[in-house]
Every structure is written in structure tokens, then in C-alpha cells.
N, C-alpha and C positions, 0 to 999 in steps of 0.2 A: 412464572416469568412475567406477568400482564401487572403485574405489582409496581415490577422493578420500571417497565415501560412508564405506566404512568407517573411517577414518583416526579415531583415540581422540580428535582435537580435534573432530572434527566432530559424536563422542558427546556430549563435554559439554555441548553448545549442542545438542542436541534436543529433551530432554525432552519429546518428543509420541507420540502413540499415533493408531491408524484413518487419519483422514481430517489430523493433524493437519499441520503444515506447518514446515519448515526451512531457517532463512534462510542460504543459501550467498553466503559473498566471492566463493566461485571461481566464481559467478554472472555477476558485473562483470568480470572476467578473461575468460574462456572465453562468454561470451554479448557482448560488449562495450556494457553497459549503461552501466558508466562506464570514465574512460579514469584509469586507476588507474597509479600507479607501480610500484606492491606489493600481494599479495594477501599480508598477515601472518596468518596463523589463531591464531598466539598474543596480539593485539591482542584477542579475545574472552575471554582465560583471566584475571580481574580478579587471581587470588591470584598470578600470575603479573609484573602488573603494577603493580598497587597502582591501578588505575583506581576513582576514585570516581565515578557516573556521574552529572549532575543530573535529577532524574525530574521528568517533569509527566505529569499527568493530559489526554487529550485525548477526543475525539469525535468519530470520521468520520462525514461521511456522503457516502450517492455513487449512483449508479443504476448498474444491476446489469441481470441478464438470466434471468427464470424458466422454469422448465421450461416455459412453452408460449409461448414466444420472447418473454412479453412485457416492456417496458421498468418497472420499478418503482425505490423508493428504499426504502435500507435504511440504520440507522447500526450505529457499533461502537463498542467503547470500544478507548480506543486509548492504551497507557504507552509516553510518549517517553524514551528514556534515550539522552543527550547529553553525551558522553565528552570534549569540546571543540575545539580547532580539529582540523583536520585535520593529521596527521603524514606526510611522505612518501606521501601519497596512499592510507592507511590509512581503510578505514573506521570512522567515529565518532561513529557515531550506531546506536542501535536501535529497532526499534516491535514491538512485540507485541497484537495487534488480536482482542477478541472479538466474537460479535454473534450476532443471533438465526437471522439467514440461516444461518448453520452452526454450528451446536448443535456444540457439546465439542470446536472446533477452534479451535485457538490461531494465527495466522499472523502468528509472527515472520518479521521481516525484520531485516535490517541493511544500510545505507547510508550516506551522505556529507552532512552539512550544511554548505555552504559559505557564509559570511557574508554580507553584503551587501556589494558595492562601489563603486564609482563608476559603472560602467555596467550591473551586475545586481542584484537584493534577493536575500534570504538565500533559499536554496533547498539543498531536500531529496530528495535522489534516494535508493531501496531497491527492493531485489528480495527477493522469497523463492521456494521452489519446495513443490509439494504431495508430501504423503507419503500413500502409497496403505497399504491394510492389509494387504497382504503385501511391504510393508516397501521399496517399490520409490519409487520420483521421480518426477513427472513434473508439468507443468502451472504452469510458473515465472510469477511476473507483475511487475509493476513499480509505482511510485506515482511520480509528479515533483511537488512540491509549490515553491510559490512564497510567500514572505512576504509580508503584506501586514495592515492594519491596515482595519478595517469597523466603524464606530459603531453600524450597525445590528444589528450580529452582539455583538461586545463593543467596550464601551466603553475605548479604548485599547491591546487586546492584539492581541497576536498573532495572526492564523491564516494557516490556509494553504491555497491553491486552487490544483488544477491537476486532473489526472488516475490515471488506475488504470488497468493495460491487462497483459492476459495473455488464458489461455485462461476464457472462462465458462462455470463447471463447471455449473450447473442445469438445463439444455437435455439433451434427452438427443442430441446428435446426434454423427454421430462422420463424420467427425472431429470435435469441439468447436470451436466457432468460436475464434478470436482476436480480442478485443475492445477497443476501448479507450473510457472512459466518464466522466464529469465525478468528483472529488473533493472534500470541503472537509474540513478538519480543523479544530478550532476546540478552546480549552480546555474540560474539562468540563464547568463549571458556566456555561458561557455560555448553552446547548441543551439543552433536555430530549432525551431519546434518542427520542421521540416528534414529532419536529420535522418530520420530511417527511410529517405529515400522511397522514389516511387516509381514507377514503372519506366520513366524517362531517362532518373538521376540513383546516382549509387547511393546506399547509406553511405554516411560519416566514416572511415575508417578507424578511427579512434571507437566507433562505439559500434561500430564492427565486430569488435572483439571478444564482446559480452554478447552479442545476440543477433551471431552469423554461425554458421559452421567452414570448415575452411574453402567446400566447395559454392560458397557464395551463400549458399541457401539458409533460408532461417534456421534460429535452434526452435525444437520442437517445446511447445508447451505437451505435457503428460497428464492423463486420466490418474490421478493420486489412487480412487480407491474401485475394484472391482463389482460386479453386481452382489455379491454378500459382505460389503463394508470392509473386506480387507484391504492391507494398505499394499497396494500392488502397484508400482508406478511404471505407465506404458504411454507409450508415443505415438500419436492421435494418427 
């Protein structure tokens, strides 16, 4: 794997420092996150390809897991760049996600947007993996995100709901648990980044609905796998 890290394409798509985060294709290949034809690393090099990529501005938000195990909601800002259909199973899509939960780390990813069809809605699959400060990997996660359109959220657009599941870093426990936990993305200017509410003010009730239970209370992020790696999904 120390091969594929240092390889001069995987320099130019890092650009992060400390804690910051690098979105590997060979993610989806060798993790089998998606079922790819091709892992092309030169598909990321735009002067390479003449890729124009179309950007929007978006907004996660998602429940997350803090160092004293408890469940909270957090958002980030989130630039979608949208390379267009998919090419022999190339990835074509990227996200690049700030936020306050992790002060000066960037977590690019890159993944698959596949369109809507007759029997699925448009859906977005990415992975990224974390960069430690001595320069090492570890701690890969995922998003699956689903299209769908919410009046209550924006009137007529886009957004997207699904989930987020990797290891969550805030806990100090070690192993780190593996977690998986509600997601929404939504365009920027739908949601103040102040939307899931806090101890004073209510969440959003439009986004409420993706990452409340009916008794107000968060939905629960889940321990994905049990202490002998099976996949056993339980509520923290």
C-alpha cells in the first residue's frame, strides 16, 4: 500500500497537512466500496484531461460521535465538483467538506454519481481516508447519499440523504469504533449552518426529519462491527 501513497498522482490531489484528509480511487478497488471497472488516477489530473468540472456549493449535516461517547449534530460546508456521467466506471464526482468539528481539516473525497433511472434516484457514493501528522493513513470512511427533492428543506432542489460510516475519530477509545450515522446534504443557501440547533433553539424542522426521532431526540449513530469484526449494527 506505501507504493500507491507515494505515487506523484496521488501528490497532486493531496494538498493537506496534520489531521488533513486524502481522497483515494484505490479506496473503491482494494476496500470494495464501489464495484468499479477502472481505478484511472489520471481521471483527477484536469490539465491532463481538459475536465471542466460543474461546482455547487452544498451543506452537510449529520450526527457524529464526541469524545465522551455522546451522540450530537454537526454541519460542514461541502463543494461538490461534478465531472459528469460516468466513464467506464471512473470516478466523477468530488467533495471537499469543512466544518467546525475539525478545525483546519479538509476531507476530500472522491466518488461516483450515478444518475437516476428507472428503478434507482440519482445517488452518490465517496470515500476518503485520514492523514495522520506523521504523514501515515489511516481511518477511511464513506458517505452513500440518495437524491431526493424536500419542500420543507428547498423548494424544488436537490438534496441528498443517506449516511456517513467510517471509524469516529472523537472518542478516545482504541480501537475507534466503526460507526455509521444519518447524513443530509442540502444546497448552501437552503440552511444556515446553524440548523441542527442547540441547546437554546430547535433544529430545522425540515431536517428534522432525516436526524431527529419522533420524540425530539437524535437518531442514533450505530457501532457497524462487533469485537470479532462481524457486521453487527448496534446503538451507541
Amino acid at each position: 500500500m506505501e507504493r500507491f501513497y507515494n505515487n506523484p498522482a496521488w501528490r497532486r490531489i493531496r494538498g493537506l497537512r496534520g489531521l488533513g484528509t486524502l481522497a483515494l480511487s484505490m479506496a473503491f478497488c482494494l476496500a470494495g466500496m464501489l464495484a468499479l471497472s477502472s481505478c484511472d488516477l489520471n481521471f483527477w489530473d484536469d490539465d491532463d484531461n481538459g475536465a471542466e468540472p460543474e461546482v455547487t456549493e452544498m451543506r452537510g449535516f449529520y450526527t457524529s460521535v464526541t469524545a465522551d461517547g455522546v451522540t450530537d449534530c454537526q454541519s460542514e460546508d461541502v463543494t461538490l465538483r461534478d465531472f459528469g456521467d460516468v466513464d467506464n466506471g471512473i470516478p466523477n464526482v468530488r467533495l471537499s467538506a469543512t466544518g467546525d468539528a475539525f478545525e483546519d481539516t479538509d476531507f476530500s473525497q472522491i466518488g461516483i454519481k450515478v444518475d437516476a433511472s428507472t428503478t434507482n434516484p440519482e445517488t452518490i457514493s465517496s470515500a476518503y481516508v485520514s492523514e495522520n501528522t506523521d504523514g501515515s493513513f489511516d481511518r477511511p470512511g464513506a458517505y452513500f447519499l440518495v437524491a431526493k427533492t424536500d419542500d420543507n428543506i428547498a423548494q424544488g432542489a436537490t438534496i441528498y440523504t443517506g449516511y456517513w460510516a467510517g471509524y469516529a475519530w472523537r472518542p478516545d477509545e482504541t480501537p475507534r469504533p466503526v460507526v455509521i450515522c444519518p447524513y443530509v446534504m442540502v444546497p448552501a443557501s437552503a440552511l444556515a449552518d446553524d440548523s441542527c440547533g442547540t441547546e437554546t433553539t430547535d433544529m430545522d424542522s425540515g431536517l428534522a426529519t432525516y436526524l431527529e426521532d419522533e420524540d425530539g431526540s437524535l437518531k442514533d449513530c450505530h457501532n457497524l462491527l462487533d469485537a470479532d469484526g462481524v457486521l453487527s449494527p448496534t446503538k451507541r
